[in-house]
N, C-alpha and C positions, 0 to 999 in steps of 0.2 A: 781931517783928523778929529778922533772923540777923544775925549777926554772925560776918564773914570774915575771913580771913589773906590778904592779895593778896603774892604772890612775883611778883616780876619777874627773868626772866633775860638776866642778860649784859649787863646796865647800868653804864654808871658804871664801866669798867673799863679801864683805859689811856684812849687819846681817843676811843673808839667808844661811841655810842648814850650818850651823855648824855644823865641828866635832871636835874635839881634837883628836892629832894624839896619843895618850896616850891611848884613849879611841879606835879609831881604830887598834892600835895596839892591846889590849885586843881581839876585837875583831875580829881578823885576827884567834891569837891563840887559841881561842874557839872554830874558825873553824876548827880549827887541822892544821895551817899553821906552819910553823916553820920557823928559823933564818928570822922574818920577822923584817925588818928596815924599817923605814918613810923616806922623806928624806922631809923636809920643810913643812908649813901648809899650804899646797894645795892640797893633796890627794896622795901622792905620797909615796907606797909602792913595796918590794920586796918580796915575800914569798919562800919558797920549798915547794913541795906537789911532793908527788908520781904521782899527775893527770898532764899529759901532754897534757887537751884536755884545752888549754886556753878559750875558751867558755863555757867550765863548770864553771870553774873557775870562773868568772864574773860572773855569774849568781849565784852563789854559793855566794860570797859577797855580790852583788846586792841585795841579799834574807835578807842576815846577816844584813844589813845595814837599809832594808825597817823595820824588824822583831825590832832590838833594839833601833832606833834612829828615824823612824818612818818616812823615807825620802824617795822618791824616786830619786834614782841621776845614772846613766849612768854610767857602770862602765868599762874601756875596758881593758882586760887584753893581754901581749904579751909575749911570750917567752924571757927569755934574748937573745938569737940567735936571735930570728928577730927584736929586738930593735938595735944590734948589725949589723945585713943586713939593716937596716933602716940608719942607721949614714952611710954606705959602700957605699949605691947608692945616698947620696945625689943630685944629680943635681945641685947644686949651691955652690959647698964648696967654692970656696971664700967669697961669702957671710959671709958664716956661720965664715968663720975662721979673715975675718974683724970685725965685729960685728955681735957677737953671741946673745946679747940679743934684735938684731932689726931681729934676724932668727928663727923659729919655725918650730916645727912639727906638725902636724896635724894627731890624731892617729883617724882614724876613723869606727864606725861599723852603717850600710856597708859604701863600699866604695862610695865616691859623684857619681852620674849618668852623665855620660859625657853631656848630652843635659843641665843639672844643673851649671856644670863645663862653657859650653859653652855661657850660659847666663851673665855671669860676662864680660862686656863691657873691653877688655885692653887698650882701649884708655884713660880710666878715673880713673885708676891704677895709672896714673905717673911712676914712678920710680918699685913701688912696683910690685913683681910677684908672682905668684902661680903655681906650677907644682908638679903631683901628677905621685906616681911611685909606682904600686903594691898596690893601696886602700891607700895610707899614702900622706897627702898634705904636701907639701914643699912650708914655706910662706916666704918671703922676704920682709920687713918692712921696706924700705927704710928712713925714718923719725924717725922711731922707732912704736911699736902696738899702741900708745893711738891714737885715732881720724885717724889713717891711711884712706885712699882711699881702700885697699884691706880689710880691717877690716870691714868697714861699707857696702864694694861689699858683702860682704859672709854674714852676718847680712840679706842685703836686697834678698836676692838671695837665703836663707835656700837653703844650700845643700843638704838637700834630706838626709840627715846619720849626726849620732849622733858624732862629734866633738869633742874634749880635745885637747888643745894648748900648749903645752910645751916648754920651748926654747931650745936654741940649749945646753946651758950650762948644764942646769938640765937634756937632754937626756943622755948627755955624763957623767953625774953624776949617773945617774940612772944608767948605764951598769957597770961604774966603783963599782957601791955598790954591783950590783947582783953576782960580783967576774966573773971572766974567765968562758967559758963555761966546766963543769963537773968539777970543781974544788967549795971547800966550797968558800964562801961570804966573801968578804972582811969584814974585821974586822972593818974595820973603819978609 
């Protein structure tokens, strides 16, 4: 059995693409997912499935989601282990472990095209950085996300792959929910 991190992007944000995590939860287990938990109303689930091809997986929700709630919304799925190697290579853990919620991940499908990467100006960044390791952006919100310099670079700049923001907290939230790797999910 694997056990996945489902990110949903662009949920639940002002009045557009509403879901209730109550109602995504049902329909996780329609899919036939099990021990699946939500964690906050942002899109943020854990499942088991016998399927370890995480791009099925997504696609397989992506379907669930367009099929009963009539949305199209990006759906990226990751292994507990590799959201697990994602916290392990951070690049900027002091950041991360000063303030967590001015750090973020960036889970992206595909990965940003370096020529993309390379358009984002660092002189007009300030403080703020980005560094991407293995398809996965590592953002550092010097200020904090709202109105940031690197928030409005990646805005202007479309990275070329489809995006979900997480911060640091609810990464490490998210791996703590999915339980130990081969061991059942944390209870709660």
């Amino acid at each position: 059995m694997a056990r996945h991190i489902v990110l949903l992007r662009g949920i639940n944000v002002g009045r557009h693409n509403r879901i209730a995590m109550a109602e995504f939860t049902a329909l996780l287990t329609d899919l036939g997912y099990t021990d699946v938990r939500t964690l906050l109303n942002s899109g943020n689930a854990v499942v088991t499935t016998p399927d370890a091809d995480s791009a099925a997986v997504a696609r397989r929700i992506r379907k669930g989601i367009s099929d009963s709630f009539g949305l199209s919304i990006a759906v990226m799925v990751r292994s507990r282990a590799l959201v697990e190697a994602v916290i392990e290579r951070n690049p900027m853990p002091e950041e991360a472990e000063r303030a967590p919620s001015y750090f973020h991940v960036g889970f992206c499908d595909p990965a940003p095209p370096q020529e993309r990467l390379d358009s984002i100006d660092a002189a007009k960044l300030g403080a703020d950085r980005i560094m991407v390791r293995e398809g996965t952006c590592y953002l550092w919100f010097a200020e904090g996300p709202q109105n940031s310099p690197l928030g409005k670079a990646i805005r202007a700049h479309k990275l070329g792959a489809n995006m979900t923001l997480r911060s640091w907290n609810t990464v490490r939230k998210l791996v703590s929910l999915a339980g130990p790797v081969g061991a059942a999910p944390d209870p709660g």
